[in-house]
C-alpha positions as CSV (number, residue, x, y, z in Angstrom):
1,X,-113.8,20.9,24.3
2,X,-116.0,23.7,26.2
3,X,-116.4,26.9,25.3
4,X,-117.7,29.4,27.6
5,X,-120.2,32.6,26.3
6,X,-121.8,35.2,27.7
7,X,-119.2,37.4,30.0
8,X,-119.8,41.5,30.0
9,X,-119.3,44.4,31.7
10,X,-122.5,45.3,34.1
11,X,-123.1,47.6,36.5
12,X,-123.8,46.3,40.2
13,X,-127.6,45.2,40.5
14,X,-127.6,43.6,36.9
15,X,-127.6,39.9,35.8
16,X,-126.1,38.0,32.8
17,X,-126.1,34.2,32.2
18,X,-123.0,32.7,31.2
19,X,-123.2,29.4,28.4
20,X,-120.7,26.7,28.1
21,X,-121.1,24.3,25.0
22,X,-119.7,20.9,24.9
23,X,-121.1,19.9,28.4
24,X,-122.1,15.9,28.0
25,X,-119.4,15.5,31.1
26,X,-122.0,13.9,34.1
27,X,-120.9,16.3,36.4
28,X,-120.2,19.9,35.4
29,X,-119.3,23.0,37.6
30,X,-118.8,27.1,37.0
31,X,-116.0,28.1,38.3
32,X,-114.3,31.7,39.0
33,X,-111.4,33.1,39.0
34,X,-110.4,36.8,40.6
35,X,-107.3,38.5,40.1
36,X,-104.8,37.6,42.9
37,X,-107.4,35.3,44.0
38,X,-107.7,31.8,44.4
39,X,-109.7,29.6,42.2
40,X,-113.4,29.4,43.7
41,X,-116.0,26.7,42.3
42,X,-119.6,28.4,42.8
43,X,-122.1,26.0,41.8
44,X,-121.9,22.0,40.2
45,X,-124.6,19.9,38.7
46,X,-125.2,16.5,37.9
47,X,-125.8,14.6,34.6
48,X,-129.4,15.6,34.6
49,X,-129.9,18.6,36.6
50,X,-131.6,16.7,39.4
51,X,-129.2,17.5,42.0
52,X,-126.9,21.0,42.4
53,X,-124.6,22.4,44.9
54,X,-123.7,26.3,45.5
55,X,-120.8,28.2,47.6
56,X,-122.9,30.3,50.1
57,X,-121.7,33.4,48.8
58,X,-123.8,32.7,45.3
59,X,-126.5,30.4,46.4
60,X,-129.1,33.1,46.3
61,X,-128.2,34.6,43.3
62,X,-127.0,32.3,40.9
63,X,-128.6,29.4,39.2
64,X,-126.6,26.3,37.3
65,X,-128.8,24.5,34.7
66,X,-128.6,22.5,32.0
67,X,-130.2,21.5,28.6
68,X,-129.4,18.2,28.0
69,X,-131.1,18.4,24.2
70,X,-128.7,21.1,23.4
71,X,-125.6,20.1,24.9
72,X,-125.3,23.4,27.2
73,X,-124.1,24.3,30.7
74,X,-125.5,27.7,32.1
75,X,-125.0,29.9,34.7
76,X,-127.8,32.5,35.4
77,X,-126.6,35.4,38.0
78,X,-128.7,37.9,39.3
79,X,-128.1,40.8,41.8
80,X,-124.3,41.0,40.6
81,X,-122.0,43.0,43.1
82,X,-118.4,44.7,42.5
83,X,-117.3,41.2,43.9
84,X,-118.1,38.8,41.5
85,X,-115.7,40.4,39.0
86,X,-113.7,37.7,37.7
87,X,-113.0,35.0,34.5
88,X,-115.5,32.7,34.8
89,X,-115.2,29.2,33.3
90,X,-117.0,25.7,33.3
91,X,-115.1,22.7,33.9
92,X,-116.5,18.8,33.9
93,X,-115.6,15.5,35.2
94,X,-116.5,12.2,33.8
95,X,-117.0,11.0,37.3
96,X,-118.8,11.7,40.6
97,X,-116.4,14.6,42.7
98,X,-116.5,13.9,46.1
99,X,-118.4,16.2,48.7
100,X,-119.8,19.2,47.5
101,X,-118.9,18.7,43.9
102,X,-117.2,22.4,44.3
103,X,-113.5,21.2,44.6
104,X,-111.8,22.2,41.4
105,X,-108.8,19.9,42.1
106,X,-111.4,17.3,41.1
107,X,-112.2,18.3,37.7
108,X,-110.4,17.0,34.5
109,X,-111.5,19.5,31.6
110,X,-111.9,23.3,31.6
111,X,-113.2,25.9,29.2
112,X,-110.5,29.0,28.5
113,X,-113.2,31.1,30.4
114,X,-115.3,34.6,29.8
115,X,-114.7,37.5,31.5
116,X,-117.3,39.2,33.8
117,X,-116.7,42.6,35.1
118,X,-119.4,44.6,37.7
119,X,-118.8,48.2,37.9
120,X,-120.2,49.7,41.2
């Protein structure tokens, strides 16, 4: 089971970072989802953390990590615009997506998501 934390309201120019328990999948990924909008996978990460992947439109500002020892998927953002208001949610596979990792048709288990809103 994963269970996303962490989602506010900020105002434009402000950061948050976004949890997700339950992450001993080998492949994890955050994923957002607008109203209206398509689902959009922003950044994925391997079992360890040696190797990630970003959408352009997040690769500067937000970081994926992981702690291993604590079971925990996180998702730092920084410089948050009007834009990036959406539910935001982590989702795993159990085995290696293929390209990018940032195809959410490719992965198996999802968290119910938390809500991040950016006021301008």
């Amino acid at each position: 089971q994963l269970v996303e934390s962490g989602g506010d309201s900020v105002q434009a120019g402000g950061s948050l970072r976004l949890s997700c328990t339950a992450s001993g999948f080998p492949f994890m990924a955050w994923v957002r989802q607008a109203p209206g909008k398509a689902r959009q996978g922003l950044a994925a990460i391997d079992r360890d953390g040696s190797t990630t992947n970003y959408v352009g439109s997040v690769r500067d500002r937000f970081t994926i990590s992981r702690d291993v020892s604590k079971d925990t998927l996180y998702l730092q953002m920084a410089g948050l615009i009007p834009e990036d208001t959406a539910t935001y949610c982590c989702a795993a596979s159990p085995s290696r997506p293929p390209g990018t990792w940032l195809d959410t048709d490719e992965y198996t288990y999802w968290g119910q998501g938390t809500q991040v809103t950016v006021s301008s």
